[in-house]
Structure formats: structure tokens, C-alpha cells
N, C-alpha and C positions, 0 to 999 in steps of 0.2 A: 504494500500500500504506500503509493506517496506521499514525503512529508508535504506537505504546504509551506511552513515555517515553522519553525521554530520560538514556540516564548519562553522563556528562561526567568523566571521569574522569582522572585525569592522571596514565598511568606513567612518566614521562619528562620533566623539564624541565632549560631548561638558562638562566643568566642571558642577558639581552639584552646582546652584542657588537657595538657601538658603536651603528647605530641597527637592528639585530637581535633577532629573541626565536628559536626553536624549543622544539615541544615537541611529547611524544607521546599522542594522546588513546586510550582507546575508547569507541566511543558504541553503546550500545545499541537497536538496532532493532527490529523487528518485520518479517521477510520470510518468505513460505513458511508465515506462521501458525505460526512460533515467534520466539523472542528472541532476536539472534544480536550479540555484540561484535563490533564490526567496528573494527581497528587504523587508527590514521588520522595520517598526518604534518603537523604545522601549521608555515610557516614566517611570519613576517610581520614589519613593524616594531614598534620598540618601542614602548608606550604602548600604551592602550585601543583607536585605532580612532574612527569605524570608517576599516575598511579597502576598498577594492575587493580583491574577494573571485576568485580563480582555481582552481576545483574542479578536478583534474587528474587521470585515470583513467589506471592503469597497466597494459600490455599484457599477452600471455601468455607463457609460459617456454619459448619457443624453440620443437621439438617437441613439447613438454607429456612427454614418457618420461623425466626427469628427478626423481622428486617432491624431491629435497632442494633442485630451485631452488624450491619453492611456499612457502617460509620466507621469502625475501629478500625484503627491503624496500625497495620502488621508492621511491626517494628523490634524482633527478635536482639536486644541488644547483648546477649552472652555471643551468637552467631556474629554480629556486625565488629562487638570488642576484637573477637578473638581473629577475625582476618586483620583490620584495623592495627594491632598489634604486629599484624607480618608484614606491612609496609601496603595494605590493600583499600582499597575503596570500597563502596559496599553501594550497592544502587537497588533501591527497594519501590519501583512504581507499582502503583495500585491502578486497578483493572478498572472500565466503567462503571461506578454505580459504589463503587467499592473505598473507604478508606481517605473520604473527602474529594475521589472525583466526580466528574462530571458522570452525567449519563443517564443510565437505566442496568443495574443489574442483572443480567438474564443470563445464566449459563446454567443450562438444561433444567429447568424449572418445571413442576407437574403440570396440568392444565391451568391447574388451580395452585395458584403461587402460597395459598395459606397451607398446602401439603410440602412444602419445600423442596428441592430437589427430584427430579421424575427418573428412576429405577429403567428406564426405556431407554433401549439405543436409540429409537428414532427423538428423539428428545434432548437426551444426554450429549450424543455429539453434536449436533450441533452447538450446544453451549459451549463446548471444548473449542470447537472451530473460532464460535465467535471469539473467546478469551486468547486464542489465536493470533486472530485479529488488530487485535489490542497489545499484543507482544510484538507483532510485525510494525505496526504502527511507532511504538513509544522507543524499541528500542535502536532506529539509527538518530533518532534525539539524544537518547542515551550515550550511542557512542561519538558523538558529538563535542559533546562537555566538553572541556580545556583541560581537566586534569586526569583524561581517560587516555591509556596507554592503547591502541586502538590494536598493539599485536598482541598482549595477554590480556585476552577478555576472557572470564567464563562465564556461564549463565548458570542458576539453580532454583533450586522451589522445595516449598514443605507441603507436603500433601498433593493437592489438585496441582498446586505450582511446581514440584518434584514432576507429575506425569507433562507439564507443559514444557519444559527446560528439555526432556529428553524428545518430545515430537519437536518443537522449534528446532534444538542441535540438526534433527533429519531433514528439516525443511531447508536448513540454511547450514552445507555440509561444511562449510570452509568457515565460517562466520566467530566460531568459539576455539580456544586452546583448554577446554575443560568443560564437563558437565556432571553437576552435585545433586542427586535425588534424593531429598528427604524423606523417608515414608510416603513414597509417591502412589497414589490411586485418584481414580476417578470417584467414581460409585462405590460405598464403604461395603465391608462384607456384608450386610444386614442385607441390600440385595438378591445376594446369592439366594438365603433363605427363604425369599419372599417368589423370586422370580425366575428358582432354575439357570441359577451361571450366565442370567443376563450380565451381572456387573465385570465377574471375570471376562464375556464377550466386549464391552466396551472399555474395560484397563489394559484388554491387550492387547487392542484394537490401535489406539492413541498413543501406549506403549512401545509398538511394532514401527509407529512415523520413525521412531530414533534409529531403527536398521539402515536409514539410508548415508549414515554417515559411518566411517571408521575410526570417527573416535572414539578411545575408550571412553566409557564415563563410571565413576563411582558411584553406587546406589547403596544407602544407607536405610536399614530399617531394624525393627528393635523387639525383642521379645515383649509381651504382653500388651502390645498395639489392640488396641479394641476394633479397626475398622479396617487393618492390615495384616490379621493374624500369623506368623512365621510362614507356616504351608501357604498361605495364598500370595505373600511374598515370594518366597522360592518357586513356587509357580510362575509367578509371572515373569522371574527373572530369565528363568529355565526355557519359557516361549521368545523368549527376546533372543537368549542368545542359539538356541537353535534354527530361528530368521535370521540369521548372522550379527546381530546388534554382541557391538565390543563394550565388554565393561566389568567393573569386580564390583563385586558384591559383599556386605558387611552383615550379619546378624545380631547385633549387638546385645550386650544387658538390658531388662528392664533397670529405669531410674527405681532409686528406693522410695522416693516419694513421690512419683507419679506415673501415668502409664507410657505405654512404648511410642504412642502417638505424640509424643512432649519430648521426642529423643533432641530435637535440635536444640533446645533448652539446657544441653548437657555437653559442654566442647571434653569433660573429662571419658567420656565416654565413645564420641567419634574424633577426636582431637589427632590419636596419633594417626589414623587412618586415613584423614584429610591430608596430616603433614605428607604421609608418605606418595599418597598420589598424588598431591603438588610436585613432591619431586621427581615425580617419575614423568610428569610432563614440561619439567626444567620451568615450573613458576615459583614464587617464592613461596616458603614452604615455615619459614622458621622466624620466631621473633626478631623484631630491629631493635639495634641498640638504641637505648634512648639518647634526645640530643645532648649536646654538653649543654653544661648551665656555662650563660654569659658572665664575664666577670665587669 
């Protein structure tokens, strides 16, 4: 989708906190053949850049029957510290409808939007498609920026945003030096039970987009996930790489005090797994020294 322009705009800033900056952008796109602000999180170090750059797609609001979570703003600050600390930038846009942008939220929604979420392929992808949409759109905005290293880019997501990072990598085979799937699905496993492996047809579906590139990617999921249970993770990873989709796979611990679905909440837990695929795709992988103090 073509940008139109570009607005850079900045609601939100905050001074840089030792070698820290945050702030809140929106950048104006073009998807759907209109003009839509889309809210966008920047975390990074301080100074110009550039930076190696982590595009990070945020998932969906549980059910979807909720709309007063469609407000809140995905903003995983253990994830964003712990690249931030490796000398990384962190770019966290929110989808239409989602997290103070613009729009109308609609990704695969039941007829009846007070049912949340619609359990249906024909339903379901397309909201994928559209949320698509929305990542083709926002993110040559993204790589735009001034303080974006435009050769180590990687994209990733928690959840619905983990299954979007790995279909977008396949759409745009050259585009990323990395891809990070948090507990990635579409349709939660409660599907399965309701509809006969409609859900496993539509995660492996959107899943299988990532085959068309060779990059590896790392997919991270965690025992006692409530909507990604271990088996249907290893499933789904096991369909991927038998399509040919490159990539290693993690099963990690439940947190002690929360479930598998909250993994990204825990860098002590996928921390050194990260570091190690950083460097096995020669990005930076390990903490920056910090700066001297001026005398």
C-alpha cells in the first residue's frame, strides 16, 4: 500500500533516563485508500542512532467482547528495556481502532461484534488480512524514522502480533534481518473445542504466509499458555517447518506467577534465547556499556 506522507508527529515525549529516550509518535498513512493516524510507541537509546531497529506488533484483546480494552496501549516495557539495553530501538505501532489510533477495529469479528472474535475462517482471515494491511501501510513510515538502521531491522509480535510478524517476514522476503514470535496464534485453542480444528485451520493457515521466506525466525512459547497449549504449539511449528518455513523453536517454563501466555513479561526466561539468535544473525545481541559520566 502506498505511503501518501508521512506525519511525524510527536504527542508524547519524555527526556532520555540515563542512556534512555521514549516517546509517542503518530504517523500518518494511507491504508484502505484513506488517511488513517496510527499511534505508535518508540522506545530507544539516547542520541541520534542509528539504531537497530525492533518493529513489534501487539496482539488482540483477549475475547475481542470487551471494546474498553481496544484503548490500551501495548506497551511491554520488560521487552522494550531489555532490547533498549542492547543498543536497540523498539517500535511498537498500534493497529486501526486499537491503542489511541485512528479507525474502526475489525479483525475477524463474529457477526455480532458483542460475541467478540468469530471462531470462522471465513471471518477470521480476513481480519488477519486486514491487520495486514495496516503493517504494510505503517511500516515503510517506520523505516523511515532518522534513527532507524534501515539494514538490521527485525519485526515481532505477542500473540495475534507473533502470527502477523511471521506472515508479513513471507510477504516481504528481503525486508527483515530477524523474526521474534511470541506465543503466536490467531484463534485461541477454545476454538478447537467449539469448532472441530477450525482454529488450528486458520493458525496455520496465516502461519504457513512465513514459508515464503528463508529466514530463520525464532518462535517462543511457554508451558501452561491457556490459548496456546504446548501440543498445539508444536503443532503448529511442526506444519510450518514441514512447508519449508526456517526457524527454532523454544518451549519454555511457565512464569511462577503467571501463565504461559505472559511469557514476554519474562526477558529471565526467553532472555538467553533471544541473545543467542541475535547472534546467530550477527545483530546485536548483548548489553552496551553504559556512557561515561561527563566530568
Amino acid at each position: 500500500m502506498p505511503l501518501l506522507r508521512l506525519l511525524f508527529c510527536v504527542m508524547l515525549a519524555t527526556p532520555a533516563i540515563g542512556a534512555r529516550a521514549q516517546e509517542r509518535v503518530s504517523l500518518l498513512v494511507r491504508v484502505d485508500d484513506e488517511n488513517v493516524r496510527l499511534a505508535t510507541q518508540i522506545h530507544k537509546p539516547a542520541g541520534p542512532g542509528p539504531f537497530a531497529t525492533l518493529i513489534f506488533h501487539h496482539g488482540s484483546t483477549r475475547r475481542g467482547d470487551n471494546p474498553d480494552l481496544f484503548a490500551e496501549v501495548f506497551d511491554p516495557r520488560a521487552l522494550t528495556d531489555w532490547f533498549v539495553a542492547r543498543g536497540w530501538a523498539v517500535v511498537l505501532p498500534s493497529r486501526r481502532g486499537r491503542g489511541g489510533s485512528a479507525g474502526v477495529y475489525d479483525e475477524g469479528f463474529s457477526v455480532s461484534r458483542a460475541r467478540g472474535y468469530s471462531c470462522t475462517p471465513a471471518l477470521a482471515i480476513p481480519g488477519a488480512d486486514r491487520a495486514l494491511r495496516d503493517i504494510d501501510a505503517v511500516t515503510p513510515a517506520i523505516m523511515a524514522l532518522p534513527f532507524v538502521d534501515q539494514r538490521q531491522v527485525m519485526v515481532g509480535g505477542q500473540s495475534r502480533g507473533g502470527v502477523l510478524s511471521v506472515a508479513h517476514a513471507g510477504m516481504h522476503p528481503t525486508l527483515y534481518q530477524g523474526v521474534i514470535n511470541f506465543a503466536g496464534l490467531w484463534n485461541d485453542y477454545h476454538c478447537d473445542h467449539l469448532f472441530d480444528k477450525i482454529a488450528t485451520y486458520t493458525n496455520h493457515l496465516l502461519l504457513g504466509r512465513g514459508t515464503a521466506t528463508t529466514l530463520p525466525m525464532l518462535w517462543l512459547y511457554a508451558v501452561g499458555d491457556p490459548y496456546a497449549p504446548p501440543a498445539y504449539s508444536r503443532e503448529s511449528f511442526a506444519v510450518f517447518s514441514k512447508a519449508g518455513g526456517q526457524g527454532i523453536f523454544h518451549l519454555l517454563p511457565k512464569p511462577r506467577d503467571n501463565d504461559g501466555h505472559a511469557l514476554i513479561l519474562y526477558p529471565r526466561l526467553w532472555g538467553l534465547a533471544v541473545e543467542e539468535y541475535l547472534a546467530l544473525r550477527g545483530l546485536p545481541a548483548h548489553p552496551q556499556p553504559a556512557p561515561a559520566a561527563k566530568h
